[in-house]
MARLUM-325901 format. One record per residue (C-alpha): residue in three letters; x, y, z. Coordinates in nm, 4 decimals, decimal comma. Each point is the difference from the previous one (the first is absolute). Layout:
TIDO  mifi        xx        yy        zz
TIDO   ALA         X         Y         Z
...
//
This chain:
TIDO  mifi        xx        yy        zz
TIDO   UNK    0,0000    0,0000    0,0000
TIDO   UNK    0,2979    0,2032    0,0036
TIDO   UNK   -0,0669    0,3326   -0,2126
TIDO   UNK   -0,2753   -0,1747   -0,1519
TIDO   UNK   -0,3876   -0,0149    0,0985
TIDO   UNK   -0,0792   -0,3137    0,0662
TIDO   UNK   -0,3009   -0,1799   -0,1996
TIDO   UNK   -0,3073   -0,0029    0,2456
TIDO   UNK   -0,3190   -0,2823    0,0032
TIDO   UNK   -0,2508    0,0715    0,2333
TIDO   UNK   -0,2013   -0,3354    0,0823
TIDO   UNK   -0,2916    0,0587    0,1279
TIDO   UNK   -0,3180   -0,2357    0,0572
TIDO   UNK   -0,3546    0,0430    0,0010
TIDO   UNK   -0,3636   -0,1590    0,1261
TIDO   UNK   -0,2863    0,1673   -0,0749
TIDO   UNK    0,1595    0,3678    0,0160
TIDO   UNK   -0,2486    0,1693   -0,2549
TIDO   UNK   -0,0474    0,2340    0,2727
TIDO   UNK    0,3743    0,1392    0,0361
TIDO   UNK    0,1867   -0,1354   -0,2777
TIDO   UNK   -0,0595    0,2603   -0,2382
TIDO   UNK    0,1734    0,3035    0,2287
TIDO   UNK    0,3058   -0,3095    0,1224
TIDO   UNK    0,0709   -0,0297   -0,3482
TIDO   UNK   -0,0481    0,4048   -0,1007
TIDO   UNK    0,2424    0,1169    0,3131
TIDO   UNK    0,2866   -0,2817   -0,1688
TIDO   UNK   -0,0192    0,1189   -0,3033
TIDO   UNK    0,0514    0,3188    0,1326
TIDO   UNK    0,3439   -0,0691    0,1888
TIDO   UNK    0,3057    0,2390   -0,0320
TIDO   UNK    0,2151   -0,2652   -0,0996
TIDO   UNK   -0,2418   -0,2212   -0,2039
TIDO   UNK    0,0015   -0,3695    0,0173
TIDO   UNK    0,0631   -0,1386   -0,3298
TIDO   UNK   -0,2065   -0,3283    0,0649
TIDO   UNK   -0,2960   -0,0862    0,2063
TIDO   UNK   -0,1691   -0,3548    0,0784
TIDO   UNK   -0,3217   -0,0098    0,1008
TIDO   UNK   -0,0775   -0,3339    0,1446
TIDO   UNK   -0,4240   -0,1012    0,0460
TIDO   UNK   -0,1162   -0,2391    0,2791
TIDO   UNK   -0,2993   -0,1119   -0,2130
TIDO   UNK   -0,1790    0,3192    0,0835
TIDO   UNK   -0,3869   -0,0051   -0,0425
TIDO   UNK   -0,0579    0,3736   -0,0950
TIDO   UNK    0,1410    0,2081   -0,2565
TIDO   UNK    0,3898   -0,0043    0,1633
TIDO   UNK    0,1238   -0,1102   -0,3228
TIDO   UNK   -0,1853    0,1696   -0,2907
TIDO   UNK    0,0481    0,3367    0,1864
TIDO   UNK    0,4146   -0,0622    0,0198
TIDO   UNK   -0,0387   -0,1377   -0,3847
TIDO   UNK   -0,1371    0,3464   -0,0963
TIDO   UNK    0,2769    0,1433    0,2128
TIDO   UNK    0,2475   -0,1840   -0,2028
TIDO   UNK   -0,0971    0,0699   -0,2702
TIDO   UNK   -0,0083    0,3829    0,0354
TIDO   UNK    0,3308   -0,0075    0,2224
TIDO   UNK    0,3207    0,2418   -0,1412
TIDO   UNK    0,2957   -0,1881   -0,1889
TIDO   UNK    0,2140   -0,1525    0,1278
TIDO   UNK   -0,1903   -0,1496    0,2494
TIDO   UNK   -0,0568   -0,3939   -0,0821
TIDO   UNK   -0,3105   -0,1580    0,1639
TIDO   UNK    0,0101   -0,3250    0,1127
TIDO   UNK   -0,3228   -0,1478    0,1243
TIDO   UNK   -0,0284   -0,3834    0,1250
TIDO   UNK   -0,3215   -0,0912    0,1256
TIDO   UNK   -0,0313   -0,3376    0,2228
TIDO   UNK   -0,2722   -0,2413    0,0192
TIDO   UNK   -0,0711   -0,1246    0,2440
TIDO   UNK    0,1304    0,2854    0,2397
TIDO   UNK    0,3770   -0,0790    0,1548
TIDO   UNK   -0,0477    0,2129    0,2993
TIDO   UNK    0,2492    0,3235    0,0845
TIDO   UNK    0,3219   -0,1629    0,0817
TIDO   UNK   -0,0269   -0,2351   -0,3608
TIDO   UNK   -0,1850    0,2856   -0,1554
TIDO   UNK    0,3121    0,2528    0,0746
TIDO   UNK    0,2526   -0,3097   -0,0797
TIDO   UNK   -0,1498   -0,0240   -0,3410
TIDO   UNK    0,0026    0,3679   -0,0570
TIDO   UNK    0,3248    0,0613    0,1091
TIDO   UNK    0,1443   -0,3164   -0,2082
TIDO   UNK   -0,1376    0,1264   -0,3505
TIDO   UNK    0,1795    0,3789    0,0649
TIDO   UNK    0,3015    0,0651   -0,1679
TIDO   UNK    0,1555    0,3337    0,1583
TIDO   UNK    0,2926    0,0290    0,2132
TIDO   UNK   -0,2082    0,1401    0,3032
TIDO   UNK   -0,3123   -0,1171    0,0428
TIDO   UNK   -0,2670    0,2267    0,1906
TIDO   UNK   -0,3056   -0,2086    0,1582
TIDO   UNK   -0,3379    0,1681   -0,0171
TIDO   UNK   -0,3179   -0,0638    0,1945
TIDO   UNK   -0,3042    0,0909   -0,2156
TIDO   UNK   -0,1854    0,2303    0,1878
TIDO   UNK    0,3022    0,2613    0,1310
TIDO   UNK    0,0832    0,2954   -0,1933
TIDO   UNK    0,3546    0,0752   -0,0225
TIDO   UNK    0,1984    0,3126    0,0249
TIDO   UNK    0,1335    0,1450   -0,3148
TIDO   UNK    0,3657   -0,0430    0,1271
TIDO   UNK   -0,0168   -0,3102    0,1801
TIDO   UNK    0,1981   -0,1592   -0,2707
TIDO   UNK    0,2185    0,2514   -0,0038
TIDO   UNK    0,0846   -0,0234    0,3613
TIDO   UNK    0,0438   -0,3751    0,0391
TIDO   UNK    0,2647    0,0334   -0,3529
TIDO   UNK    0,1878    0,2388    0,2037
TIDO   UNK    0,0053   -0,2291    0,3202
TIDO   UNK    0,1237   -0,2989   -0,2113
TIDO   UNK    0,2391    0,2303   -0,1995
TIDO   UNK    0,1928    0,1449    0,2684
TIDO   UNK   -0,0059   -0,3286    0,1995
TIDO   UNK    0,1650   -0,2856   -0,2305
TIDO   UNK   -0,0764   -0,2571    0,2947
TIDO   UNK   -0,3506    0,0927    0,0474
TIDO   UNK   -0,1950   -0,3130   -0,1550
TIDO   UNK   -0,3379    0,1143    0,0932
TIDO   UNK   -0,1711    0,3867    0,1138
TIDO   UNK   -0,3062    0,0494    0,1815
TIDO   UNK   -0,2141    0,3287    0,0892
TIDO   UNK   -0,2151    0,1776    0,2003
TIDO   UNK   -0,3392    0,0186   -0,1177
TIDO   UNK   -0,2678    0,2631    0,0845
TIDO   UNK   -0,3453   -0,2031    0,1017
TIDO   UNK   -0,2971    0,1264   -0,1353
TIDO   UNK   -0,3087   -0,1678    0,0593
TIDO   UNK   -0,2392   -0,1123   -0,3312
TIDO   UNK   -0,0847    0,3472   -0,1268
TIDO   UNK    0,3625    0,0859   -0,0372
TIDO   UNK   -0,0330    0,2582    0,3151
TIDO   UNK    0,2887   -0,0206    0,2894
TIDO   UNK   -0,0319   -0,1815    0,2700
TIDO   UNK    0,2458    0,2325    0,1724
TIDO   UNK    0,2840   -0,2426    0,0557
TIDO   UNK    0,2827   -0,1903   -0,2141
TIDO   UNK    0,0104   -0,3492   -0,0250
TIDO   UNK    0,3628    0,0046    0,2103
TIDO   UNK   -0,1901    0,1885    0,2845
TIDO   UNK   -0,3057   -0,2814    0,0305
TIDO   UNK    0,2546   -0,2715   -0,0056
TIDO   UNK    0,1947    0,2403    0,2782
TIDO   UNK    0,2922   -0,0943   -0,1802
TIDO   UNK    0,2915    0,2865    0,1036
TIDO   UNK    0,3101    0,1627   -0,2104
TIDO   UNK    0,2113   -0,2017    0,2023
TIDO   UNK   -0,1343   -0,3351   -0,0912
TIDO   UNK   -0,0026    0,0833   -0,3213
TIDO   UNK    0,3947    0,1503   -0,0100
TIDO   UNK    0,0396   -0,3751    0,1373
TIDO   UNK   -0,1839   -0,1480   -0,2278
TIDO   UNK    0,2041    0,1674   -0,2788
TIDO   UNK    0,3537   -0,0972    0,1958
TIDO   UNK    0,1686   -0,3579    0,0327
TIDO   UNK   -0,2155   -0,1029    0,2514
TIDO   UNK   -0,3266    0,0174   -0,2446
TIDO   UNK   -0,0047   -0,3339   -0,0171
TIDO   UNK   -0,0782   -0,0752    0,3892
TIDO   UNK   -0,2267    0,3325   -0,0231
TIDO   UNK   -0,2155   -0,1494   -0,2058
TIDO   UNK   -0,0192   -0,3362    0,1815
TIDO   UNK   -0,1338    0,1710    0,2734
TIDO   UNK   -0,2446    0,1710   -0,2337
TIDO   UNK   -0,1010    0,0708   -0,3657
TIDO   UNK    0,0457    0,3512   -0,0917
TIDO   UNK   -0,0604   -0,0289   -0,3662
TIDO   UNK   -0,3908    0,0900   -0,1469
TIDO   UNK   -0,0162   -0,1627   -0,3540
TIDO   UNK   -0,1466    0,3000   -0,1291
TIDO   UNK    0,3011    0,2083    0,0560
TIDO   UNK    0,2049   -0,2885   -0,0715
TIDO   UNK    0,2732    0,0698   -0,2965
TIDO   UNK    0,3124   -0,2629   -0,0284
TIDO   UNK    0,2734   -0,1063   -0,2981
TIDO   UNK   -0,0868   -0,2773   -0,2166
TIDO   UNK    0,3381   -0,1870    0,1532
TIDO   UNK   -0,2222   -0,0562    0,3239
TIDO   UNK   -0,1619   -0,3089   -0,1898
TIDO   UNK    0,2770   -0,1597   -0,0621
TIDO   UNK   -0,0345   -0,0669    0,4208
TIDO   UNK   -0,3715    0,0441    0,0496
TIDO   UNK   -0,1799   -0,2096   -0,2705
TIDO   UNK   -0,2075   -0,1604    0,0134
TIDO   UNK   -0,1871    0,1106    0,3431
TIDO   UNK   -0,0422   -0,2329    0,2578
TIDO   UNK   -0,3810   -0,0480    0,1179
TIDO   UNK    0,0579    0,0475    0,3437
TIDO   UNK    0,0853    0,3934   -0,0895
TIDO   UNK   -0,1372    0,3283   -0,1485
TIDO   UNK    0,1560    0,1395   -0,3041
TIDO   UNK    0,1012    0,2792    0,1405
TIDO   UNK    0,0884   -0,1237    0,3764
TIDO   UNK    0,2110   -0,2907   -0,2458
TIDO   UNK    0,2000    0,3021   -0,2561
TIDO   UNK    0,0870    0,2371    0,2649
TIDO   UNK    0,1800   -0,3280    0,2652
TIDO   UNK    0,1944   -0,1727   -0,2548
TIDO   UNK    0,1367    0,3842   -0,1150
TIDO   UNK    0,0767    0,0362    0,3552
TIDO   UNK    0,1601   -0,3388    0,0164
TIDO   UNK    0,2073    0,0389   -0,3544
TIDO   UNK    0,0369    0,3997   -0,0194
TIDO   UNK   -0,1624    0,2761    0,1398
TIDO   UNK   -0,3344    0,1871    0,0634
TIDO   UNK   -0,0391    0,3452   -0,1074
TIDO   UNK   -0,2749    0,2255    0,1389
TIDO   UNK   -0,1508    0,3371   -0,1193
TIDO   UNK   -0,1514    0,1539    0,2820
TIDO   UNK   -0,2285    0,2038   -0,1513
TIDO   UNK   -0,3643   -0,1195   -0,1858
TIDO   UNK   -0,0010   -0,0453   -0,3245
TIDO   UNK   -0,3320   -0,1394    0,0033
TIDO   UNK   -0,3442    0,0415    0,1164
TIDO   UNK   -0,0711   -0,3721    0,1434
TIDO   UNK   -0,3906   -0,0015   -0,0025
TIDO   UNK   -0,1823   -0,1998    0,2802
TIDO   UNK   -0,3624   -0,0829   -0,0951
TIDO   UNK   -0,0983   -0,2975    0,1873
TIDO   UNK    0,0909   -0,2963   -0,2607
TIDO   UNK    0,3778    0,0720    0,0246
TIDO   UNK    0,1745   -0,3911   -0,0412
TIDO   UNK    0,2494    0,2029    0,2497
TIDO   UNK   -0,0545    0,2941    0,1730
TIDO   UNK    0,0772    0,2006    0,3168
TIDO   UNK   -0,1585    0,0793    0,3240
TIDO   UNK    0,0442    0,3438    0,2006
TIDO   UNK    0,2058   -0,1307    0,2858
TIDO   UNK   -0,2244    0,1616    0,3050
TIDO   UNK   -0,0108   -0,1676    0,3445
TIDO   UNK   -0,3006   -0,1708   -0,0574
TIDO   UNK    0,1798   -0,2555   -0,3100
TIDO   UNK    0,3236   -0,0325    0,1453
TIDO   UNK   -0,1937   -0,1290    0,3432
TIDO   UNK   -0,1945   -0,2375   -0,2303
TIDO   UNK    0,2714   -0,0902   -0,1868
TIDO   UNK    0,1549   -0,1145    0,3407
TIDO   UNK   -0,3036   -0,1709    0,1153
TIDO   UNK   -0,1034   -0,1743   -0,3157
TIDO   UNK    0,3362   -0,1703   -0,1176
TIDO   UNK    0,0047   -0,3688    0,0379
TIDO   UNK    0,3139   -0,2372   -0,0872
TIDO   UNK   -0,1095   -0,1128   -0,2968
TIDO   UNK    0,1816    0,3656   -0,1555
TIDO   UNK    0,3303   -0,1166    0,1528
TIDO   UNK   -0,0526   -0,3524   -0,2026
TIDO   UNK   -0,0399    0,2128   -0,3319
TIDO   UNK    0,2627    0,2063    0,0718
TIDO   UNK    0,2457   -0,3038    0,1067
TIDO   UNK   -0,0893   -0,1284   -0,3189
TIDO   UNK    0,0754    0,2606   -0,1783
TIDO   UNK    0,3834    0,0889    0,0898
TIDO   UNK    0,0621   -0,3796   -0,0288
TIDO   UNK   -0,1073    0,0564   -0,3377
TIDO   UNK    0,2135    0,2777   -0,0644
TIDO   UNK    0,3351   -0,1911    0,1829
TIDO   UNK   -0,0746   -0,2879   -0,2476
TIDO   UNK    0,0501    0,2547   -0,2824
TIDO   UNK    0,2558    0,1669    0,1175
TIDO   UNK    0,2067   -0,2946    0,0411
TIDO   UNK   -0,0324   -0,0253   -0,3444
TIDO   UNK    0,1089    0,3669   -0,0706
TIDO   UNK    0,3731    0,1357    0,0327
TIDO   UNK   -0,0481    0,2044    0,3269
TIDO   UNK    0,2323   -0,0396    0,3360
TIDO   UNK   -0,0860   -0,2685    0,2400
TIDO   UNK   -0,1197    0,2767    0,2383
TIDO   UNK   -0,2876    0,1119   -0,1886
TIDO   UNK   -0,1433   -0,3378   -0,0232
TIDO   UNK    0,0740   -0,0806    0,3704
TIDO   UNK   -0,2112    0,3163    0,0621
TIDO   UNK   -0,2841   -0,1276   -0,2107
TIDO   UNK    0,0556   -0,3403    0,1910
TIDO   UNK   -0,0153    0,1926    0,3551
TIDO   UNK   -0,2919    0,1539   -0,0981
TIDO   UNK   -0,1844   -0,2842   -0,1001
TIDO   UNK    0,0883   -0,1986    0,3140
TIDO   UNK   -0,1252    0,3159    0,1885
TIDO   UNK   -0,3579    0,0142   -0,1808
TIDO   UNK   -0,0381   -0,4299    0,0941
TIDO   UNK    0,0756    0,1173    0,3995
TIDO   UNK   -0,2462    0,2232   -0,0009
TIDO   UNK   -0,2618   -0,2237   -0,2242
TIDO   UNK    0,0776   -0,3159    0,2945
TIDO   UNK   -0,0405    0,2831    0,3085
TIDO   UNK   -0,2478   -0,2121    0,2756
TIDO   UNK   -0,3657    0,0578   -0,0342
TIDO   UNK   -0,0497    0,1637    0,3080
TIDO   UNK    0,0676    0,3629    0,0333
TIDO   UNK    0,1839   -0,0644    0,3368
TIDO   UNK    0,2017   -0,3092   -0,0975
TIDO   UNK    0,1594    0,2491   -0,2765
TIDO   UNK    0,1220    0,2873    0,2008
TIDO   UNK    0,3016   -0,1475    0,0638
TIDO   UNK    0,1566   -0,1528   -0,3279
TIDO   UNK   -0,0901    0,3344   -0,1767
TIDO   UNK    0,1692    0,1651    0,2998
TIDO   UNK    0,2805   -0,2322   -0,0572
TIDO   UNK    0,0042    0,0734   -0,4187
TIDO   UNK   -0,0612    0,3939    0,0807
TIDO   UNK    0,3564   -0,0090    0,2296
TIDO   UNK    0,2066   -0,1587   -0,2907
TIDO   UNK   -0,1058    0,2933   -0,2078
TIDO   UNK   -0,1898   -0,2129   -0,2347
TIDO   UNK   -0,3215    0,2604   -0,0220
TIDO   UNK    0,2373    0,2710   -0,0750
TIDO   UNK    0,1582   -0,1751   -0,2446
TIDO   UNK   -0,2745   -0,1509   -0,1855
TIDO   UNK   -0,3145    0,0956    0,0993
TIDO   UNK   -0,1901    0,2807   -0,1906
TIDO   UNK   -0,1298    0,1732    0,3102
TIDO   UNK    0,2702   -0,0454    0,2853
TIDO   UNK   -0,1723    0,0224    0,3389
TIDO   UNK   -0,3281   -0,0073   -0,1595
TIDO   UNK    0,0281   -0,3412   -0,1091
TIDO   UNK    0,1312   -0,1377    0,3347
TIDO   UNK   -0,3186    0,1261    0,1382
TIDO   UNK   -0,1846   -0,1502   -0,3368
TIDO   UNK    0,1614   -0,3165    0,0322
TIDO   UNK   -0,1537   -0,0271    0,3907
TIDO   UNK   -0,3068    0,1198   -0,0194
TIDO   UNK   -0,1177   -0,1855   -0,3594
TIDO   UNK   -0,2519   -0,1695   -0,0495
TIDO   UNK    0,0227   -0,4146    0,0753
//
């Protein structure tokens, strides 16, 4: 990418989006820095998702080259973005929900993250929510997820990797990465999201870049596959109170997934001892005792070896999660 703009495919996937997919398309086509190449990948939508982005296409500007793959039966969003992604061609690929509207530099703002920062395999952003009018919310998606500047400047250092085992950072909709990250992350394992899958194994085999600033407005309507929550008192209590082992299970599942890949990968042995640490962590929780009592003490014993601080998402809060859970 040296001197040179790279080539950009945005991948983005649909089902049933008549409603927004008209203005998602409009606000890419409208980019700074245009994409030269966009894939527009349909679940086996029942309303007029695909005609509408067919009429699109066929009005869009040169150069741009529409790709549009439509799957029957539907795959589901982690196959449906695997698909798109897989039939782009650029050397960055941008992923695009279909019902977000993008800011006319966002392009612009990941190239210069990935330009300036050889080693950066994979850039996410802010986002501004807005709820399904397209009117503010009055918060960024970093601030809902209370995710701070210094998370994030770890997240972008050599400890990303570990940052991100504690949590995912990364929203797929701000999610931009170079095409050499599938040489590591094809094809996506079951047991993860896209996104959640791209932005660990960059982590794991290069870095994470972050632009912290929206570049999109990340609409929440009510049929979001993934959305986000205001974090007030009242969810994080019944976040506490509702959690049950059989997250821990999932989870345990999951990094034992990702150590099996990157065994497979040429990383250090560290990184995949992490992955392996974290995995064992997730089954201790998952076997705690039944009875709230009976587990005070083994999660007192796993909080004193700095295990929760290490690997747990929420620190304190999931000591206090892990005793007062559900059976």
């Amino acid at each position: 990418m040296t001197g040179v703009r790279a080539s950009v495919s945005v991948a983005l996937c649909t089902y049933n989006g008549a409603r927004y997919i008209e203005k998602q398309l409009a606000s890419i086509l409208a980019q700074t820095v245009p994409a030269g190449e966009i894939v527009v990948s349909d679940d086996d939508s029942t309303d007029d998702t695909v005609s509408l982005v067919d009429e699109l296409a066929a009005s869009a500007p040169e150069p741009v080259a529409f790709t549009i793959l439509r799957n029957a039966p539907a795959l589901g969003v982690v196959r449906n973005f695997e698909g798109a992604i897989r039939a782009t061609s650029g050397d960055v690929i941008a992923l695009s929900d279909q019902d977000d509207v993008w800011h006319p530099d966002k392009l612009e703002t990941v190239l210069g993250v990935l330009e300036r920062a050889p080693e950066v395999a994979l850039v996410h952003t802010d986002a501004r929510l807005v709820d399904a009018a397209g009117d503010p919310l009055g918060g960024t998606l970093f601030e809902y997820l209370e995710v701070t500047a210094d998370v994030l400047d770890e997240e972008q250092s050599a400890h990303g990797f570990e940052t991100l085992l504690r949590r995912n950072l990364a929203t797929g909709a701000t999610v931009v990465f170079r095409r050499s990250l599938l040489e590591r992350a094809l094809p996506f394992p079951a047991e993860w999201v896209h996104d959640e899958w791209l932005a660990i194994i960059a982590a794991a085999t290069a870095r994470v870049g972050v632009a912290q600033r929206p570049t999109v407005d990340y609409r929440q309507h009510g049929s979001n596959e993934i959305g986000v929550t205001a974090p007030t008192l009242r969810h994080k209590i019944r976040r506490v109170l509702d959690a049950d082992g059989a997250r821990n299970r999932l989870l345990a599942a999951k990094f034992g997934v990702l150590a099996e890949r990157l065994r497979e990968l040429d990383v250090p042995p560290s990184v995949i001892d992490l992955a392996d640490r974290k995995a064992a962590f997730e089954r201790q929780r998952a076997e705690l005792p039944a009875g709230r009592l009976r587990r005070i003490l083994p999660v007192l014993r796993v909080a004193r070896a700095g295990l929760y601080r290490r690997f747990a998402s929420q620190g304190a809060m999931d000591v206090v999660r892990d005793i007062l859970r559900r059976p």
